[in-house]
C-alpha positions as CSV (number, residue, x, y, z in Angstrom):
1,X,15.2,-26.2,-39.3
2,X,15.5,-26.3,-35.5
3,X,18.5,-23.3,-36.2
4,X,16.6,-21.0,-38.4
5,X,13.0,-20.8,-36.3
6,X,14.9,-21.6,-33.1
7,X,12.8,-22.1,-29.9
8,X,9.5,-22.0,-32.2
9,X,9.9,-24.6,-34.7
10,X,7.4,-26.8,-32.8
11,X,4.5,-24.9,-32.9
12,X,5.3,-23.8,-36.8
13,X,5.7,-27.6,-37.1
14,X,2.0,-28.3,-35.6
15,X,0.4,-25.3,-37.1
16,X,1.9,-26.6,-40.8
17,X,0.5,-30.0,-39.8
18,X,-3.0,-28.4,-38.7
19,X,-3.3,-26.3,-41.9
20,X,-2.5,-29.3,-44.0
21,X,-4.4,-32.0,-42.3
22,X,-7.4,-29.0,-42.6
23,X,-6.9,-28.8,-46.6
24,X,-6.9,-32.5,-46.8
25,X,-9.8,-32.5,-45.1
26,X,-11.8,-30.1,-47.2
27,X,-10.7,-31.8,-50.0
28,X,-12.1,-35.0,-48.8
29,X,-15.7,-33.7,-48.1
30,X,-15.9,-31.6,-51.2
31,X,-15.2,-34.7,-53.0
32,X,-17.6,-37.3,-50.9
33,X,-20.2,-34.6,-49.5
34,X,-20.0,-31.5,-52.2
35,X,-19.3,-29.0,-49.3
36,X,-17.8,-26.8,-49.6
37,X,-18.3,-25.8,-53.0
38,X,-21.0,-26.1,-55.6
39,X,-19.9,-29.7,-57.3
40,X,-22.7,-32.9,-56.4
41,X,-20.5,-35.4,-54.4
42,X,-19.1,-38.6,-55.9
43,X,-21.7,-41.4,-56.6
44,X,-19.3,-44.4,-56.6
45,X,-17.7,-44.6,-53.9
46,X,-14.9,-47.1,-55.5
47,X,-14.5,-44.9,-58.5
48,X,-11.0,-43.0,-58.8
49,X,-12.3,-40.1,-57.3
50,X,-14.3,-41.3,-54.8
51,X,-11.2,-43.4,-53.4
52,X,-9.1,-40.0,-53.9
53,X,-11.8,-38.6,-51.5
54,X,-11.9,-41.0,-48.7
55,X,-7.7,-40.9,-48.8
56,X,-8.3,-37.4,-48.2
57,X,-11.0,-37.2,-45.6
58,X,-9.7,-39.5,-43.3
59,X,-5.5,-38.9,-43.8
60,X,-6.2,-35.3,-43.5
61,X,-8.3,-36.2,-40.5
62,X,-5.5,-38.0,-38.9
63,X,-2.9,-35.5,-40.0
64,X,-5.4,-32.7,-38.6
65,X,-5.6,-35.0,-35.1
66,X,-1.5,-35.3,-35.7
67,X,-2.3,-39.6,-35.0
68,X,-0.3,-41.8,-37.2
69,X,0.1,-38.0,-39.5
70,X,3.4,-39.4,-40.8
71,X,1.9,-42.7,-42.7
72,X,-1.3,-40.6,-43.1
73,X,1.0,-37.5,-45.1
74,X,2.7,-40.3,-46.9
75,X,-0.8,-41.8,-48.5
76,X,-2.1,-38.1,-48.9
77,X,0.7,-37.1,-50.8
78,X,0.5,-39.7,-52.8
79,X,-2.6,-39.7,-53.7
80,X,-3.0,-35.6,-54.4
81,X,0.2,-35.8,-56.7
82,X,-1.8,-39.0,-58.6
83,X,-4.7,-37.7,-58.8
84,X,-4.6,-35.9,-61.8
85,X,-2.1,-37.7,-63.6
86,X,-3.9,-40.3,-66.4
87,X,-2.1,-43.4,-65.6
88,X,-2.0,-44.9,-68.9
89,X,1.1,-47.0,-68.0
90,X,2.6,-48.9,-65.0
91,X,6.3,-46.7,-64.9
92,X,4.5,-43.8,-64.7
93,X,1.9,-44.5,-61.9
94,X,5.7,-45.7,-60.0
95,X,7.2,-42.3,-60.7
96,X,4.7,-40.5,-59.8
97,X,3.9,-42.3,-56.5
98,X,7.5,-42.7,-55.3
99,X,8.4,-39.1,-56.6
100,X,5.6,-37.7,-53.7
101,X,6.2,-40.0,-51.5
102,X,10.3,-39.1,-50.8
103,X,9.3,-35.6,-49.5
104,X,6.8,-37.3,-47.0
105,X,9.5,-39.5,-45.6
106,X,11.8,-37.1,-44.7
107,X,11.2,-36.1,-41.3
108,X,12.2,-32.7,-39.3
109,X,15.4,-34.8,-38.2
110,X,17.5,-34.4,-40.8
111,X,16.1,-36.9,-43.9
112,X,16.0,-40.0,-41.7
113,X,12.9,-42.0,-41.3
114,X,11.0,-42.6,-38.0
C-alpha cells in the first residue's frame, strides 16, 4: 500500500481509522442513547443488542483515539459482522467470527500480525 499512495499512506491510514472509529461510534450511541436517529435506546443493557452497542461505543472510541485500535477493530468487526446473523448453531457463530476477524489482523505490513 506504501507503493501505490506513496509519501501519504499515513495520513489516508489515520483518516480511514478516524472515519471508522467515528461510525463505530455513532453506532454505539444510536444503539445505547437513541442519537442520532429516531429509535428509543436499548433497555437491557446485557441483551444482544445492548452488548452489540457497548462493543461499539467504546471500540469505536478507541479506534477513533487510535489506543489499542488494532484489538479494538478486531472486536468491532466481529461484532458488526455478528450482529445480524441469528446464531442458531455453534459452527456458524465460529465462521462468522473468525471470517471478520482475518481481515482485522492483517496489518498495513504486509498480512503479518503486530
Amino acid at each position: 500500500m506504501t507503493k501505490f499512495l506513496g509519501r501519504y499512506s499515513e495520513h489516508l491510514y489515520a483518516l480511514l481509522r478516524i472515519v471508522a472509529g467515528w461510525c463505530f461510534f455513532l453506532h454505539g450511541t444510536a444503539k445505547l442513547f437513541g442519537w442520532p436517529g429516531d429509535r428509543p435506546p436499548v433497555e437491557d443493557l446485557l441483551s444482544r443488542a445492548g452488548i452489540a452497542g457497548i462493543i461499539e461505543l467504546v471500540g469505536g472510541l478507541l479506534i477513533l483515539l487510535g489506543l489499542f485500535a488494532s484489538i479494538a477493530a478486531f472486536i468491532a468487526s466481529g461484532e458488526m459482522a455478528c450482529t445480524g446473523v441469528p446464531l442458531l448453531r455453534v459452527n456458524a457463530a465460529r465462521k462468522c467470527s473468525m471470517s471478520a476477524g482475518i481481515s482485522s489482523l492483517r496489518s498495513r505490513s504486509g498480512g503479518t500480525v503486530r
